[in-house]
C-alpha positions, -999 to +999 in steps of 0.1 A: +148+436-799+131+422-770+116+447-747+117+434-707+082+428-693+077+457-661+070+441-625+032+451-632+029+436-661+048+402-645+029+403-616-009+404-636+010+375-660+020+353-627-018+360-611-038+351-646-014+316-646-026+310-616-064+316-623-059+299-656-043+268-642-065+264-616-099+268-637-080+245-661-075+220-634-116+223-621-129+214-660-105+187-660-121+171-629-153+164-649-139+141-664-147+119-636-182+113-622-193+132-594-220+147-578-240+174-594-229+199-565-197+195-577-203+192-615-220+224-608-197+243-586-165+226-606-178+239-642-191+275-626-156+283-608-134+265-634-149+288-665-153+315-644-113+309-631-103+301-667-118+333-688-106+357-653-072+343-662-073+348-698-090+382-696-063+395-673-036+381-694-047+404-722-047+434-698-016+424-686+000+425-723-020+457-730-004+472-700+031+459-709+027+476-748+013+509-734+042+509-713+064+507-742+051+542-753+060+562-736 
């Protein structure tokens, strides 16, 4: 059985693609070489963008099971 996702739960999913995606898209800009401002600020903000993302994607899950419970 699949169990819909609530709107709170969609809504921390939709936000943590975002912040993934975009941290995602900052590493992948090293590729290229730049300046070290931007290596810098491109590899602080894209990690920092990347593990927000993935942390609140696991909230967001968590959230959805513990709404499941009750």
């Amino acid at each position: 059985m699949i169990d819909t996702v609530p709107l709170e739960s969609a809504i921390m999913f939709a936000v943590a693609a975002v912040f993934a995606g975009s941290g995602a898209w900052l590493l992948w800009q090293l590729r290229v070489p730049q300046g070290p401002a931007r290596v810098y600020v491109y590899r602080m903000v894209g990690i920092m963008a990347l593990s927000g993302g993935v942390v609140l994607a696991m909230s967001a899950w968590a959230m959805w099971r513990w709404s499941l419970e009750t």
